[in-house]
N, C-alpha and C positions, 0 to 999 in steps of 0.2 A: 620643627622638622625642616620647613622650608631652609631657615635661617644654615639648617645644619648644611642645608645640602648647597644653599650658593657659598659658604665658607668655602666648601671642598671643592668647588668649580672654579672659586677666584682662585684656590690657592694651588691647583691644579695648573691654571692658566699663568700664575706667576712664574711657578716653577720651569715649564714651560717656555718664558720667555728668557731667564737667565739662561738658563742651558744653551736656547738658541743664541744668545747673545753671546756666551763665551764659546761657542762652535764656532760664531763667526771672528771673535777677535781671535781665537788659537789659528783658522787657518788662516788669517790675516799675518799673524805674525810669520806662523811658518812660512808666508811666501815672503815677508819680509828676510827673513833669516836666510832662507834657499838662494833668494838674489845677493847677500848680502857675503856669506860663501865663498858662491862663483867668482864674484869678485877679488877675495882673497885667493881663489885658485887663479883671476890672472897674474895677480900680482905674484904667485909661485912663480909661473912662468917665467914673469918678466925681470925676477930678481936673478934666477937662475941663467936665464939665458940672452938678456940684454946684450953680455959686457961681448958675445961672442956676433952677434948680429950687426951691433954697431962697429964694431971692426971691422967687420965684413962690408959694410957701409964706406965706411970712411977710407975704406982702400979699394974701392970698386972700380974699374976701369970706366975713363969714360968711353961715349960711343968711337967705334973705330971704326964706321960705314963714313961713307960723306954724308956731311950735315942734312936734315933733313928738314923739308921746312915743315914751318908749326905754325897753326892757327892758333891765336888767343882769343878766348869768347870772351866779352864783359858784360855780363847782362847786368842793366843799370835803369830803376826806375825811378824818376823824383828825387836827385841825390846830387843836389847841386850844391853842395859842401865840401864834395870831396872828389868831385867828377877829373878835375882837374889833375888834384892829388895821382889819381889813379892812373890815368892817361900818360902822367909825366914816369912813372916807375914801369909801367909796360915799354916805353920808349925807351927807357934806360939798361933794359937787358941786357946783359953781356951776350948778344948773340948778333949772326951776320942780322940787318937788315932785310937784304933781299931774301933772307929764309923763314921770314915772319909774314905775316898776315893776321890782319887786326880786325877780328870784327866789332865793332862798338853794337847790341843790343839794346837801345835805348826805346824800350815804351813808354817813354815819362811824358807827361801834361803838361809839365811847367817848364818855367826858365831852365832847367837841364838841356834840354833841347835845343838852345842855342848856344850852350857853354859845350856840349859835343860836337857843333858843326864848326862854333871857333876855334877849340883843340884842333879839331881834327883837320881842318884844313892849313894850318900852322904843322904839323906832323907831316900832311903830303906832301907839303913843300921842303921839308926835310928828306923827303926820300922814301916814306913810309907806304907801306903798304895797308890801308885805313881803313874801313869803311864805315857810314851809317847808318845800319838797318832799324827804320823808325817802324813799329805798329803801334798802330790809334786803339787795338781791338786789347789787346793783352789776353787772348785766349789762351789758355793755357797755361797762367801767369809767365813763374821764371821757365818752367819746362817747356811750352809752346815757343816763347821765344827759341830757347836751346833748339828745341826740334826743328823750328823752321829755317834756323841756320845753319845747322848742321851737313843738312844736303849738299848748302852751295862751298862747304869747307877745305880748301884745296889742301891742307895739308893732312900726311899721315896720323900726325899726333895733333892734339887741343889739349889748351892750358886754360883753364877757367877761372876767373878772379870776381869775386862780387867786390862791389863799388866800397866797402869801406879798407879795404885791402891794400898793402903796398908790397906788389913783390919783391923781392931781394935781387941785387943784378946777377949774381950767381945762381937764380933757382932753376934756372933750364940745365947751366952747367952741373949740378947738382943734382940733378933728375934723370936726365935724358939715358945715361948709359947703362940703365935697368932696364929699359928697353929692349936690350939686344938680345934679353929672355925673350922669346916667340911668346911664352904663356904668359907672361904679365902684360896687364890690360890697364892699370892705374896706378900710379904711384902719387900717395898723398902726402901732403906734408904738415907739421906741428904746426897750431895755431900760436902766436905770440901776442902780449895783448899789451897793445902802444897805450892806454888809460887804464890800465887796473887800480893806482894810488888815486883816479880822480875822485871817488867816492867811495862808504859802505857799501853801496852796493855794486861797484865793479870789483873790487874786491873779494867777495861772496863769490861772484860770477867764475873769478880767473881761478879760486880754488876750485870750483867744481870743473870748470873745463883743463885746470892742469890733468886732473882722474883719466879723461878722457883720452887727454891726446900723450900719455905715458903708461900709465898702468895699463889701460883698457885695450888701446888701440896695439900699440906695441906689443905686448900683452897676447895678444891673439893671433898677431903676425907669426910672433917665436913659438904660442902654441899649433901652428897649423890649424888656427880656428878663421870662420870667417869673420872679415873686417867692411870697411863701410868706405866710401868718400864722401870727405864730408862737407859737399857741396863746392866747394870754390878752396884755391891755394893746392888743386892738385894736377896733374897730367892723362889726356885718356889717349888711349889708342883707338882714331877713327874709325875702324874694326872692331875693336871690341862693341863701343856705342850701338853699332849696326845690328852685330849679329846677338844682344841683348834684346833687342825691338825697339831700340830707341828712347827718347827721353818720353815719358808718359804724364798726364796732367791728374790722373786719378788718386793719387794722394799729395797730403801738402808735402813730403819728403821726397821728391824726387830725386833726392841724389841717395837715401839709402834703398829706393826701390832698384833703382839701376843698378847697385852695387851688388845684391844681391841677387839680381834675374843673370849678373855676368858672372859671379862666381858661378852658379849653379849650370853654368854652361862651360864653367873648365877654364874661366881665365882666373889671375892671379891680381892681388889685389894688396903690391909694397906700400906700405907706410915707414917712412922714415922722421926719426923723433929727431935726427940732431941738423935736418933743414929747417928754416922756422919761417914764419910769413905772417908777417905783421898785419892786425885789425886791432880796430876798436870793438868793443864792448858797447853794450844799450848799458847809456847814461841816464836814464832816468824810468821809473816804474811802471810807467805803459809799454815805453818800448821792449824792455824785459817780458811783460806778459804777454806782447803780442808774440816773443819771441819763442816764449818757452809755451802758450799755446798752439803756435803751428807745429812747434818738434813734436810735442804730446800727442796732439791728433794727429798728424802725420805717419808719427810712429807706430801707433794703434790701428791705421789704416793701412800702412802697410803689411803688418804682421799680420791683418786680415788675409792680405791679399797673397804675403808670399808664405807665411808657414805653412800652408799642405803644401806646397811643392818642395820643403825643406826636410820635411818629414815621409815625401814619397822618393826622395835624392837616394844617391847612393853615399853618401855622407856617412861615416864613421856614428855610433850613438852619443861619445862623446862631443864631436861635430854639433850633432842638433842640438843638443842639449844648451850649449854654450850658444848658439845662434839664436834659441827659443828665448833665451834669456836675454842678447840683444837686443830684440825682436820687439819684445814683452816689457822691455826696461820700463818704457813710459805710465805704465801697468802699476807699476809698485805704488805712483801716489793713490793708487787707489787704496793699497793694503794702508798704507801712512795715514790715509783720511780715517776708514774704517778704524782705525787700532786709536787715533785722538778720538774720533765722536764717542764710540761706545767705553773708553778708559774712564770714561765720568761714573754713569752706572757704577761701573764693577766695583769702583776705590771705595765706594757704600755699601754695596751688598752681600762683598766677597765674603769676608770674618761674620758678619749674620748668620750665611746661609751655612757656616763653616769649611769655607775653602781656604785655605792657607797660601795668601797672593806672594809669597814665600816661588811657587810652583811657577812663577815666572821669570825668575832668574836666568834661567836655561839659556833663555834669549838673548841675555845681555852679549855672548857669543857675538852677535850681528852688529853690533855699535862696538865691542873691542875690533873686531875686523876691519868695518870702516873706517873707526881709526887709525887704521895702519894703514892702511892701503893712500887715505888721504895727507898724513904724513909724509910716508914716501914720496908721494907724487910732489908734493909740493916743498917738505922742505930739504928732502935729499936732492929734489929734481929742477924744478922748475922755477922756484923763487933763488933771488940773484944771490949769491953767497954772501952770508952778514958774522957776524960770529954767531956761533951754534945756539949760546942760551938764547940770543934776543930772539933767533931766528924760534925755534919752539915758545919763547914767550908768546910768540905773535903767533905763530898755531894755537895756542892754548888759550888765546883771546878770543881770535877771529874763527875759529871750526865753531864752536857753540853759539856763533851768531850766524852761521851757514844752517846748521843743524835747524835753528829755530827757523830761518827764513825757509828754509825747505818745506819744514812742517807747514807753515803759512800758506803756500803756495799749492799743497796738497790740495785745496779746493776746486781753488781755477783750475789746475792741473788734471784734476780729477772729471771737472765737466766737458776739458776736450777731448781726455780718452775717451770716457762712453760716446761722446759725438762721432768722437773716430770710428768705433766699434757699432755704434747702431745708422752709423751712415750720412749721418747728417752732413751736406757740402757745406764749405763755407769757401768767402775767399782767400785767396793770399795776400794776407797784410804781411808788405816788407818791413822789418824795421828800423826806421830812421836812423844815419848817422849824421854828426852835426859837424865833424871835423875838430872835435874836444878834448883836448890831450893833457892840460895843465890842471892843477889845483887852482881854483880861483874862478875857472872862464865860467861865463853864465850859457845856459843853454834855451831859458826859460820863455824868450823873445824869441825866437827864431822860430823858420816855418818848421812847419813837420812838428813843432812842441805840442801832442797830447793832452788836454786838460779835461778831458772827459772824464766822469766819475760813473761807473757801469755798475749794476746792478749786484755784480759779482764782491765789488768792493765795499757793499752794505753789507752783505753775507759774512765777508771777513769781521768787519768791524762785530758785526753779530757773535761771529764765536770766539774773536779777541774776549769782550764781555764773559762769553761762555765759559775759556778754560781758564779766564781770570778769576771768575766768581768759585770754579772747582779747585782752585789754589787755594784760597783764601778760605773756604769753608775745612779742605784736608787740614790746614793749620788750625783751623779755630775747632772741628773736632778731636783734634789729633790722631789725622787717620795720614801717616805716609803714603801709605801705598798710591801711586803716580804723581806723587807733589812735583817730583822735577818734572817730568814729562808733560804736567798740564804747565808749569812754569814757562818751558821753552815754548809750549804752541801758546802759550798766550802773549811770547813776548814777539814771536814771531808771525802773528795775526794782527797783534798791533803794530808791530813795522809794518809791515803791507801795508794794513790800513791805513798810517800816517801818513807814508810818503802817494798816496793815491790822493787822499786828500788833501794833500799839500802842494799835488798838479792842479788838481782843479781849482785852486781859490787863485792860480798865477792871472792877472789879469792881463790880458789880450791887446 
């Protein structure tokens, strides 16, 4: 009798747990697929309504006020690779002289700090209007700085450029006569990426941000959705800054916290896709994670911060909906991690228990969509025009090594949203540029090179092993059901893993 009755209580409690497991992967997916969507609805937008915005763009009058002067912010910490680089392309502007004003934002420690005082007083002597606002404290990180120099800002407009950037000599000429709308408050512009061929993994990187600064961004403009600045390469109206509240230090994203507090106060927020404003890319696997964990927490902290005022606006439902999803973006490695860890379980127990994993198809919807949308973005849009097969050959290469690397990244990814979301401060780690543009150059010697091996990167290697061993048993059982999907997260946990562990053995 006993025996009878823990049967019925194990088998009670099993049941119990599949059920709960596949409630959590179904609303995992569906929030994978609802984000996945949206995104095909900007990409409605943006197909439909591009060709009519960028014309509108590219025949826009410039300013017909007298010129007006323009501060340029450069907040620059420890960036003695490319301090130079950047100094000489702000001086190059096609704009008067005397209607500029330079502040150089330098909190750096190191040798930077004498390579801006030699710029810069080389530039005064040219005529320039220069400064160099040093802090020892960095409170605030990059937004403190921003904030504290923003007061003493003489001009109407600020042009912000972080240190791995080269503006274009036309990007004021290009910018400026959107301005002379009262309601726009920023006008940002396309990222271009000077190393994309130098590695795998800038590569990976420039597909995902082509998505961004073409579908997504564009995308949202043409649908009257809110959009973001996205930190540095755009233009603000000193007014707008103000009557937002200022640059704020309370999430690591302070340029889409801003962007956000201004729209919802009624200003207007241009991105233009056919200005471009060249940076590098994190060359190598810490500076990528340091960079995709500040966005991820960042992001999750801010969406803490601004979605009930997005949701109490007066904002259309469509409006929110699309901003929620903004918002929340960072969010989805959560579903991504969820949907690899518990896809092990299920590829065993599904056809047992009698569920027909058939009933997941529905889904694949969300990976045809992305497909499309990252397509367009990159090889109707953003990559250099080659002939058309090589050009899809090399999507059809490189996305499923994006795909997997994504998956991989789900972890770390995953532990700076909850950080975000349940609070936890950390600092602002910048991410290092080296000034690395060829095939060939080494990075590996040089300061700011990374070779720490974090805790997070035993985790990966961990479930590299994990969704390698649930490939290789689906095959040796012959059980398909998620063979590919444990294949990509296991090839894309071992990349992680590899090039992590292939910083740390660089000897010093």
């Amino acid at each position: 009798m006993l025996m009878y009755v823990l049967e019925q209580v194990t088998q009670s409690f099993w049941e119990i747990g599949v059920s709960i497991t596949l409630i959590v992967y179904f609303i995992s997916l569906i929030t994978i697929t609802i984000y996945c969507l949206l995104q095909f609805h900007l990409l409605y937008y943006y197909k439909t309504r591009k060709k009519i915005v960028n014309c509108i763009d590219q025949n826009y009058p410039e300013a017909t006020e007298k010129l007006p002067l323009i501060t340029i912010q450069l907040p620059i910490y420890n960036e003695m690779y490319v301090t130079k680089r950047l100094l000489k392309a702000v001086t190059q502007l096609a704009y008067p002289k005397e209607k500029l004003e330079i502040q150089v934002l330098d909190d750096s420690t190191d040798e930077t700090v004498n390579i801006c005082l030699e710029e810069i007083d080389k530039y005064k002597k040219q005529g320039f209007d220069i400064k160099h606002i040093h802090r020892i404290d960095r409170k605030g990180y990059k937004a403190g700085a921003l904030r504290s120099a923003t007061g003493s800002a003489k001009g109407k407009l600020i042009a912000i450029f972080d240190a791995d950037f080269i503006p274009q000599p036309d990007f004021l000429k290009n910018t400026l006569g959107h301005f002379e709308d009262p309601r726009v408050g920023v006008v940002q512009t396309r990222w271009e990426h000077l190393n994309q061929d130098y590695s795998l993994l800038t590569r990976v990187q420039a597909i995902q941000l082509n998505v961004h600064f073409t579908v997504e961004q564009l995308g949202r403009r043409v649908g009257n959705l809110l959009l973001q600045f996205n930190g540095t390469a755009g233009l603000w109206r000193k007014e707008t800054i103000e009557d937002a509240g200022g640059w704020e230090a309370d999430t690591l994203t302070e340029d889409l916290d801003l962007s956000y507090r201004a729209q919802l106060k009624g200003w207007k927020i241009i991105y233009l896709e056919n200005v471009v404003s060249p940076a590098e890319l994190p060359a190598e696997i810490n500076g990528l994670k340091s960079q995709q964990y500040r966005w991820m927490k960042g992001g999750a902290e801010t969406a803490k911060k601004v979605l009930p005022k997005v949701w109490k606006s007066s904002l259309s439902f469509r409006q929110k909906v699309h901003a929620s999803t903004h918002l929340l973006g960072s969010s989805v490695f959560l579903a991504v991690f969820t949907v690899g860890l518990f896809s092990v379980p299920l590829a065993f127990i599904l056809r047992p228990m009698g569920y027909n994993p058939n009933l997941f198809a529905i889904f694949l919807i969300s990976l045809v969509s992305i497909i499309i949308v990252y397509y367009v973005a990159n090889v109707e849009v953003a990559w250099q025009k080659e002939n058309k097969v090589k050009m899809i050959f090399k999507f059809l290469i490189l996305f499923p090594i994006f795909l997997a690397l994504s998956m991989g990244l789900s972890f770390h990814n995953s532990i700076a949203v909850l950080q975000g979301y349940f609070g936890k401060k950390s600092p602002f780690v910048r991410t290092p540029k080296f000034n690395i543009l060829n095939i060939g150059e080494k990075i590996s010697q040089k300061d700011y090179f990374n070779t720490k091996l974090s805790k997070a990167s035993l985790w990966e290697g961990f479930f590299f092993l994990f969704f390698l061993g649930a490939f290789v048993w689906g095959i040796v059982v012959n059980e398909p059901t998620f063979i590919i999907m444990h294949l990509l997260l296991a090839i894309g946990y071992g990349l992680i893993f590899y090039f992590s562990v292939k910083n740390s053995l660089v000897k010093r």
